[in-house]
C-alpha positions as CSV (number, residue, x, y, z in Angstrom):
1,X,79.0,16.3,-54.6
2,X,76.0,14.4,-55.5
3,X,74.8,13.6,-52.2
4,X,75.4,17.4,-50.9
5,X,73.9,18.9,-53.8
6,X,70.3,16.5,-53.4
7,X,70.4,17.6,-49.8
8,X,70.4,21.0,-51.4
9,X,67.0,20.3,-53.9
10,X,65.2,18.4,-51.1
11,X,65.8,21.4,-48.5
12,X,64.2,23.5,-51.3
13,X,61.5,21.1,-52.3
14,X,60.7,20.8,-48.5
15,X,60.9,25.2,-48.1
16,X,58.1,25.6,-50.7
17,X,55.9,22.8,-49.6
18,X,56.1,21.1,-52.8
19,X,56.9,17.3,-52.5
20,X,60.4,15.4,-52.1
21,X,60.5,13.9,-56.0
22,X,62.4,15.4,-59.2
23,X,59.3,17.1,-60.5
24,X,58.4,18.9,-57.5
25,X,58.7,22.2,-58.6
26,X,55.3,21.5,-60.9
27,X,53.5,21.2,-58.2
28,X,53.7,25.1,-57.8
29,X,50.8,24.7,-60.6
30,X,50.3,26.1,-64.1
31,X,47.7,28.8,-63.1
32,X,46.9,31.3,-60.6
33,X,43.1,30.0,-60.6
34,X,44.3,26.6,-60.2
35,X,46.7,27.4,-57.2
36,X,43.8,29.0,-55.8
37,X,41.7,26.0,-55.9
38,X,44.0,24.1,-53.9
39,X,44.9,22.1,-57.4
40,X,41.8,19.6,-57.2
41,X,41.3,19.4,-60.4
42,X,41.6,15.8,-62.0
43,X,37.7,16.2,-61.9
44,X,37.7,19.8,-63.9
45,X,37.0,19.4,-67.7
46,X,38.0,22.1,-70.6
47,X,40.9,23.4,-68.3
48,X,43.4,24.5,-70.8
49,X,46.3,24.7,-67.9
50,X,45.0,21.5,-65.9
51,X,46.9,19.2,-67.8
52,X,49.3,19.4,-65.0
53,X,46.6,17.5,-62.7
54,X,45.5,15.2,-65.5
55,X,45.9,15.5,-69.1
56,X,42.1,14.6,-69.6
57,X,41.5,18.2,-68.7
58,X,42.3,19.2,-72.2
59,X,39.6,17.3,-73.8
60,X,36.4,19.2,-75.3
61,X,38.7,23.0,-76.0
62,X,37.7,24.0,-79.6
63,X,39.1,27.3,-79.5
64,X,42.7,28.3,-79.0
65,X,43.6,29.2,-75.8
66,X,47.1,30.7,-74.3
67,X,47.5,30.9,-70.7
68,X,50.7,32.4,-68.4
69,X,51.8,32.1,-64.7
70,X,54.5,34.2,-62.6
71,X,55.3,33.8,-59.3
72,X,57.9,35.3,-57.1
73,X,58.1,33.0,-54.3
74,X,59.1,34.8,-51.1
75,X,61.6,36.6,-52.9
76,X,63.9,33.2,-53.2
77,X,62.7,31.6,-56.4
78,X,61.1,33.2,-59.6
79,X,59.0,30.4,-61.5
80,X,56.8,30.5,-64.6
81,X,54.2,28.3,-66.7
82,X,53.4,29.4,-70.6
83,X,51.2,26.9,-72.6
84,X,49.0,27.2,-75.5
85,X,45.9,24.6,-76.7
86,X,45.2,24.2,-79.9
87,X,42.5,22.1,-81.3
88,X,42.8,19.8,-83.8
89,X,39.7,18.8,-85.2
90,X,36.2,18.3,-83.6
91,X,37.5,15.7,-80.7
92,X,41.1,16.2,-80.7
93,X,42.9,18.8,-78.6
94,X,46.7,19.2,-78.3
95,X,48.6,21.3,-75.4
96,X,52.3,22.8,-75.1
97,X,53.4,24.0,-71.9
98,X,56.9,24.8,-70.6
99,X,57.2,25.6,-67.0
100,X,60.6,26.5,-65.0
101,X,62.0,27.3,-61.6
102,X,65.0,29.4,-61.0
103,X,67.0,29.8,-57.5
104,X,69.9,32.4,-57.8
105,X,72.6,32.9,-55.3
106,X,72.7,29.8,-53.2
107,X,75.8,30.1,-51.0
108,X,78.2,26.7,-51.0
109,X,79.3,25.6,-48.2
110,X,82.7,25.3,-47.7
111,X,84.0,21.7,-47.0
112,X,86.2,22.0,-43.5
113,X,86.2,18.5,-43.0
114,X,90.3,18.3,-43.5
115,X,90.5,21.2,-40.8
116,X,90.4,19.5,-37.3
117,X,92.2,22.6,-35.8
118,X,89.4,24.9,-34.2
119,X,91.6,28.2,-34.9
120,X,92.4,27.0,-38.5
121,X,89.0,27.1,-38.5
122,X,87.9,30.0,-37.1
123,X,90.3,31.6,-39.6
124,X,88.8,30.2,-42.7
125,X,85.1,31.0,-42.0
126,X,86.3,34.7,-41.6
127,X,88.0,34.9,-44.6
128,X,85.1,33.2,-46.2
129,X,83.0,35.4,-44.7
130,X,84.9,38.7,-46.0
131,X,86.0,37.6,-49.5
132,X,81.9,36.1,-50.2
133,X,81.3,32.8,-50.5
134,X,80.7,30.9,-54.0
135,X,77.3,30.6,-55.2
136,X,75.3,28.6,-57.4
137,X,71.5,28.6,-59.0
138,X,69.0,25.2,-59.2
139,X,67.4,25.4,-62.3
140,X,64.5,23.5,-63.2
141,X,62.6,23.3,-66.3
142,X,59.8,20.8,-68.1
143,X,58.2,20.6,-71.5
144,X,54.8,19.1,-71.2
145,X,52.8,17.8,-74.8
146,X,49.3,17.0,-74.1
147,X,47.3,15.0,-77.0
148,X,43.0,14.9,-75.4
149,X,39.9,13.2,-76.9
150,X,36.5,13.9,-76.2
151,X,34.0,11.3,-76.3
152,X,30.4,11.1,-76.5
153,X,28.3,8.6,-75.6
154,X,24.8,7.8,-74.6
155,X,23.9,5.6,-71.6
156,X,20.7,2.8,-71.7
157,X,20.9,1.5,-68.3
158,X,17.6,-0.6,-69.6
159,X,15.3,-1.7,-67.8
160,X,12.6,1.6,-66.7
161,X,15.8,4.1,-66.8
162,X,16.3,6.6,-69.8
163,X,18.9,7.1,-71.5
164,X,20.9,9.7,-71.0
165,X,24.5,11.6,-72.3
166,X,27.5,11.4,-70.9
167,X,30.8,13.0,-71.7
168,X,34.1,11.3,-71.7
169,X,37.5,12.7,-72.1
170,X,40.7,11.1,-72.4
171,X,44.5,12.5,-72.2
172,X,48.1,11.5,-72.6
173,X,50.9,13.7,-71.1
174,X,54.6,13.0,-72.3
175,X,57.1,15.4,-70.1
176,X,60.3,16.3,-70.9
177,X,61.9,17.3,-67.5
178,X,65.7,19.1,-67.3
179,X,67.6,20.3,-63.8
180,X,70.9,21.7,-63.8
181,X,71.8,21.7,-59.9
182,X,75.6,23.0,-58.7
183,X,77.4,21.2,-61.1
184,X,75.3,18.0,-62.2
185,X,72.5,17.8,-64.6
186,X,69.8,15.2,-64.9
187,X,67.1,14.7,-67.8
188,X,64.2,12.3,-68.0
189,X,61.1,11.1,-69.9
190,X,57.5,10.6,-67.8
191,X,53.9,9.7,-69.4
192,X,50.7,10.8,-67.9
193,X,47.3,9.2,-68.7
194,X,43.9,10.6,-67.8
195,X,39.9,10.3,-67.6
196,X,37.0,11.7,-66.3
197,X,33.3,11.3,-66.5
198,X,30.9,13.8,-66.8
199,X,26.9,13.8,-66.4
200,X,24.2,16.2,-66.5
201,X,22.3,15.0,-63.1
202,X,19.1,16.6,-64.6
203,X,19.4,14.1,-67.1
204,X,19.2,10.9,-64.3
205,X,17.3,12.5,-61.8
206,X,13.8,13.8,-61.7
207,X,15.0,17.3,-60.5
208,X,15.7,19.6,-63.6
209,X,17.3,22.2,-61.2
210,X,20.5,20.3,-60.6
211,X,23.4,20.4,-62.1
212,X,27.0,18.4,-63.1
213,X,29.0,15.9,-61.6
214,X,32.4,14.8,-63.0
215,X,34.7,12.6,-61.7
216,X,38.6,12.0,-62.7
217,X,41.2,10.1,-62.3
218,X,44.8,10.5,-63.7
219,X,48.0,8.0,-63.6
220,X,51.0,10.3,-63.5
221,X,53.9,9.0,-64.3
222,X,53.5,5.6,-65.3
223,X,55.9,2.8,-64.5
224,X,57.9,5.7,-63.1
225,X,59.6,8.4,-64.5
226,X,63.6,8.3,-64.4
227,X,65.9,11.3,-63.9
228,X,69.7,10.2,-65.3
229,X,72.1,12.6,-63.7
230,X,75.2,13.7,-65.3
231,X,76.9,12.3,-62.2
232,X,76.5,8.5,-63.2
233,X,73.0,8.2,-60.9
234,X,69.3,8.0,-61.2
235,X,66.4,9.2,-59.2
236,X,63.1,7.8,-59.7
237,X,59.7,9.7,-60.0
238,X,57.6,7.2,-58.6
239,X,53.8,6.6,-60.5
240,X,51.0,8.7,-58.8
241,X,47.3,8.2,-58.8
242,X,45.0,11.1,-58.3
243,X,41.3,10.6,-58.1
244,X,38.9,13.0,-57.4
245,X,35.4,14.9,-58.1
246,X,33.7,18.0,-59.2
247,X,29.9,19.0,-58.4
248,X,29.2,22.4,-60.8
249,X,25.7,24.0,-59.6
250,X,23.7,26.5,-60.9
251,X,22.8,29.3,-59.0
252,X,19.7,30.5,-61.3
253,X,18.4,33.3,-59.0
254,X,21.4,35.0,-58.6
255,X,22.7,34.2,-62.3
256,X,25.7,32.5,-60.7
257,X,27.7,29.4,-60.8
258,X,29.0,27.5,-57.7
259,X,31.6,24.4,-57.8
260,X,32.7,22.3,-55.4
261,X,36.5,20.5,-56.0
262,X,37.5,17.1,-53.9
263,X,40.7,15.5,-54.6
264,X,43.3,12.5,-53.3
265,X,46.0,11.6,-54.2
266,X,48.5,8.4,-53.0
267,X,51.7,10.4,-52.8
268,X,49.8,12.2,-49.8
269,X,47.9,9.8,-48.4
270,X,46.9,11.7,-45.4
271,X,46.3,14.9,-47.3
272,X,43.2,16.0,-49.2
273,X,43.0,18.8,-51.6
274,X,39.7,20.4,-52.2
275,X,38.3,23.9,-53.3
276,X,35.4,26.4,-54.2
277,X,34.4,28.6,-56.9
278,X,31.7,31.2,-57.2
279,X,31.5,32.4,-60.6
280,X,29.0,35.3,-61.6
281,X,27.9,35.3,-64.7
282,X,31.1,34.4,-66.5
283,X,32.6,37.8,-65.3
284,X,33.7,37.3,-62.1
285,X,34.7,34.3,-59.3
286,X,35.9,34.1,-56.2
287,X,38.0,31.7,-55.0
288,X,39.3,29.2,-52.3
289,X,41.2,25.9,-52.0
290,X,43.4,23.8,-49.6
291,X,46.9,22.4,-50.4
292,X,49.8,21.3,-48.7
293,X,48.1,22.1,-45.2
294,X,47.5,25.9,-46.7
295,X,44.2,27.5,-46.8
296,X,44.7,29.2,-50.7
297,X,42.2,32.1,-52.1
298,X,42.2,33.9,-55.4
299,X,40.2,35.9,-57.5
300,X,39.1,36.2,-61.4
301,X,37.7,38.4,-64.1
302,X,36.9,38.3,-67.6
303,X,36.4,41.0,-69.8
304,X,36.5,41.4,-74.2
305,X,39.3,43.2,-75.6
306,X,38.4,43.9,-79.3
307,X,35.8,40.9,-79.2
308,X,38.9,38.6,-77.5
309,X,38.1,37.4,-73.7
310,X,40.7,37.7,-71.4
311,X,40.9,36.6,-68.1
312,X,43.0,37.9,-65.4
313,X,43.6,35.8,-61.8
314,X,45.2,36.4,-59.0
315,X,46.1,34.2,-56.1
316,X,47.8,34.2,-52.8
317,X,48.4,32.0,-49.4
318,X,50.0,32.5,-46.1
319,X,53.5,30.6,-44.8
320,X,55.5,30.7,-42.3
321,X,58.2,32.5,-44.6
322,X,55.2,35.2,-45.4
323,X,52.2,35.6,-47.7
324,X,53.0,34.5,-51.6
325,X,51.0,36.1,-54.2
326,X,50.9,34.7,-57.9
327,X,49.1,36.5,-60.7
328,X,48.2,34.6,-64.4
329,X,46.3,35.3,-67.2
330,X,44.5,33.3,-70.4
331,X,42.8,34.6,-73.7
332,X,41.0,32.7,-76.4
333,X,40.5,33.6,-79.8
């Protein structure tokens, strides 16, 4: 039943393009602007929902946020991502997040091995096939607490060089992950740990035009993260390293803000995630990313309600099982 039922999760896993381990289903993402970045974002600092990616995205909120996610994938799976970040004090930032997947009404198959007959057979699949077969859901759920520092520091590289700022965040990630699959359950315990860098390139070069590079890198589940199944096994989450960039660039002509994403990570060796943004000012972006050999787009808007921004985004993709559209939203106050 064990075996049969991890064929099941791994068919899924493999039908929504979203990895082959226990925590898979995450890799749907936590946002709808995220998704549509193609999810390069271990580079992306002040991301309330990009704790997903690296928990260093955290770092440097000071105001509440609370963000949501729906998505109705193909018409198979409803999934969802709700977190709030709270800040602490002046450095400190914490995150909640809860995210779950939900399959309904997945047939069973019906075990004919003991019928070698081909009529007794034959017989059975029709009755089967008249009285319905049995069904089952694969539910799939994780908590996420997210704990991120910002540091600042200034640089003296000595010598005829200035010195110059540089921003530093760090984050820790402890997941709580639960599945409940035909008749088995498994829980388990992962730990994230993130970084990224951040300079003003004005500030090192002698053109005051440019603007900021970050880079990032995020250890995701280190030493491995172990699912314990009700069924007296384990599956192993194995650790992930995801390194990557962001260039933000000011577009001061057309009062406009352009961002380039660039991401690896080991798990896909031969896969690289990377995506635009075009943001006008602060109102509205346009979007468009690349994941899991998709070409993603999306796009955003801000506006105050009673002196609270909100945001709205809306993403989508194409797949061979047809076009999936997700739609989030995040306010501050």
């Amino acid at each position: 039943e064990m075996k049969s039922s991890l064929k099941i999760f791994l068919f899924i896993s493999v039908l929504f393009g979203t990895g082959k381990y226990g925590d898979a289903f995450l890799n749907l993402g936590t946002s709808a602007r995220n998704i549509a970045l193609g999810q390069a974002l271990v580079a992306d600092l002040q991301n309330p929902s990009g704790f997903n990616v690296s928990p260093a995205a955290v770092g440097g909120i000071m105001t509440k946020n609370v963000y949501g996610l729906f998505i109705n994938q193909f018409g198979l799976a409803e999934y969802g991502s709700f977190g709030i970040t709270i800040p602490l004090n002046k450095k400190l930032t914490l995150g909640i997040n809860a995210s779950g997947l939900l399959i309904d009404n997945i047939p069973e198959r019906p075990d004919l091995r003991f019928l070698t007959d081909l009529e007794a057979r034959r017989d059975s699949i029709r009755t089967l096939v008249l009285k319905g077969f049995d069904t089952f859901q694969d539910r799939e759920f994780a908590a996420t607490f997210t704990i991120a520092k910002m540091n600042h520091f200034i640089v003296n590289p000595g010598w005829q060089f200035a010195t110059f700022p540089v921003r530093l965040p760090l984050g820790i990630n402890i997941r709580i992950l639960h599945k409940e699959l035909h008749k088995i359950q498994a829980t388990g315990i992962g730990v994230d740990f993130g970084m990224a860098l951040s300079i003003d390139l004005k500030d090192v070069t002698p053109y005051p035009w440019l603007g900021t590079l970050s880079l990032g890198s995020s250890l995701n589940h280190i030493l491995g993260t172990r699912l314990f199944w009700s069924s007296d096994k384990d599956e192993l989450i194995p650790m992930q390293l995801t390194t990557g960039l962001k260039m933000e660039q000011p577009v001061q002509g057309l009062r406009s803000t352009l961002a380039g994403y660039f991401q690896l990570n080991n798990q896909f060796p031969d896969e690289v995630q990377y995506g635009f943004e075009w943001t006008t000012s602060q109102r509205f972006a346009v979007r468009m990313g690349y994941q899991n050999d998709s070409i993603q787009g999306g796009l955003g808007i801000q506006f105050p309600l009673r002196g609270v921004p909100i945001t709205i985004d809306y993403s989508f993709s194409g797949h061979q099982l047809g076009k999936a559209h997700r739609i989030g939203g995040e306010f501050s106050f």
